[in-house]
C-alpha positions, 0 to 999 in steps of 0.5 A: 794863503795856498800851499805853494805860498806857505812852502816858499815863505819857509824857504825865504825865512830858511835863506834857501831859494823859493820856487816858482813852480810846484814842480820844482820842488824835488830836493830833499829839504823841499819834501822835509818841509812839505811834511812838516807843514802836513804834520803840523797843520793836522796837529794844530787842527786836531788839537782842541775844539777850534770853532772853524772846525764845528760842522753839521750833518744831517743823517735819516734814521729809519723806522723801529732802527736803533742804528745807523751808520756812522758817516760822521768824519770827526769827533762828535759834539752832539745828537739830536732827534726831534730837537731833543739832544742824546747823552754819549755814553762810551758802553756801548754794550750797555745801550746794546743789552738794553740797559738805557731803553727808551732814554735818550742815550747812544754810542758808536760801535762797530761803525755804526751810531747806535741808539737807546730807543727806536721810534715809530716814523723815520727820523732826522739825526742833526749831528754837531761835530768837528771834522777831521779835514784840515784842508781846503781845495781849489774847488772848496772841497775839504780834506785831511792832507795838503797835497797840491800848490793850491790847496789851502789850511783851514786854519784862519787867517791871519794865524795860519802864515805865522803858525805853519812857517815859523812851525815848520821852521823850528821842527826842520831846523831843531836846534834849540841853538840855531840862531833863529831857533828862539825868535821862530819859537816866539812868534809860533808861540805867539801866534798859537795864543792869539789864535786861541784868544781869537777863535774861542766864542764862549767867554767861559771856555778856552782851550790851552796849548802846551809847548814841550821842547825837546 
């Protein structure tokens, strides 16, 4: 379901009129609501470790280095070097004044993933991380904001429909006493357990959502 779709089901579900084109989207409560859907599907996204967000990359790393850039774009779930998988540790000075040499440790400073040890031949770092990007174009390149009628959430079907329009209703609205308020609070809530119960693979790990309302 592309963005302009996403727009126009908020706007039935608001009683306002849908649009035909992306152009036609210039009044003030359109853009409202093409913010809130950004700021929501980057929230959702970013939230927890959601398995569609699990990516791979391959970096070289060079003979006798300890470092290589990091043009890794998310968060790290982990390194490996020879099949050997490599500890985090947040102290990057310590890796830096020597203290875990010749252990399979690293760290990330100054934008650069840096590396207890060196070796004597080049090296393949695999590296599992969750991608920043929430989106997804009509040439199926991802990228972190929703910008065009047909770009597309990475967030999967079918839970990105409830989540994003009952979502973006809620916030644009904010009125606890709207008369809708409470019933696009349900199946937002609904949809975000489902899709946590859907998403997660390992039997032993679920994430959680936490709902505050203000």
């Amino acid at each position: 379901m592309n963005f302009l779709e996403i727009i126009n089901k908020c706007l039935v579900e608001l009683n306002y009129k849908p649009v035909n084109a992306f152009e036609e989207l210039t009044k003030n409560e359109h853009k409202k609501i093409m913010n809130i859907l950004n700021v929501l599907n980057s929230e959702v996204c970013q939230y927890t470790r959601w398995n569609f967000l699990i990516r791979k990359a391959t970096l070289s790393l060079p003979v006798g280095c300890a470092e290589i850039d990091n043009t890794i774009n998310g968060r790290i779930s982990q390194v490996l070097i020879d099949s050997q998988s490599f500890d985090y540790t947040e102290h990057a000075g310590q890796i830096l004044n020597g203290k875990f040499k010749g252990r399979n440790f690293y760290s990330c400073y100054n934008g650069k993933i840096i590396f207890s040890r060196t070796f004597d031949e080049p090296k393949n770092v695999e590296v599992i991380y969750y991608t920043f990007d929430t989106t997804l174009d009509s040439a199926g390149k991802e990228k972190d904001v929703i910008e065009f009628a047909t770009d597309e959430s990475l967030l999967p079907m079918p839970f990105v429909e409830p989540i994003l329009v009952f979502g973006t209703c809620m916030r644009l609205k904010g009125n606890p006493q709207h008369i809708r308020f409470n019933y696009w609070l349900s199946m937002y809530k609904d949809a975000l357990a489902n899709m946590v119960s859907r998403c997660c693979i390992d039997a032993g790990f679920a994430p959680s959502m936490k709902l505050y309302r203000r």
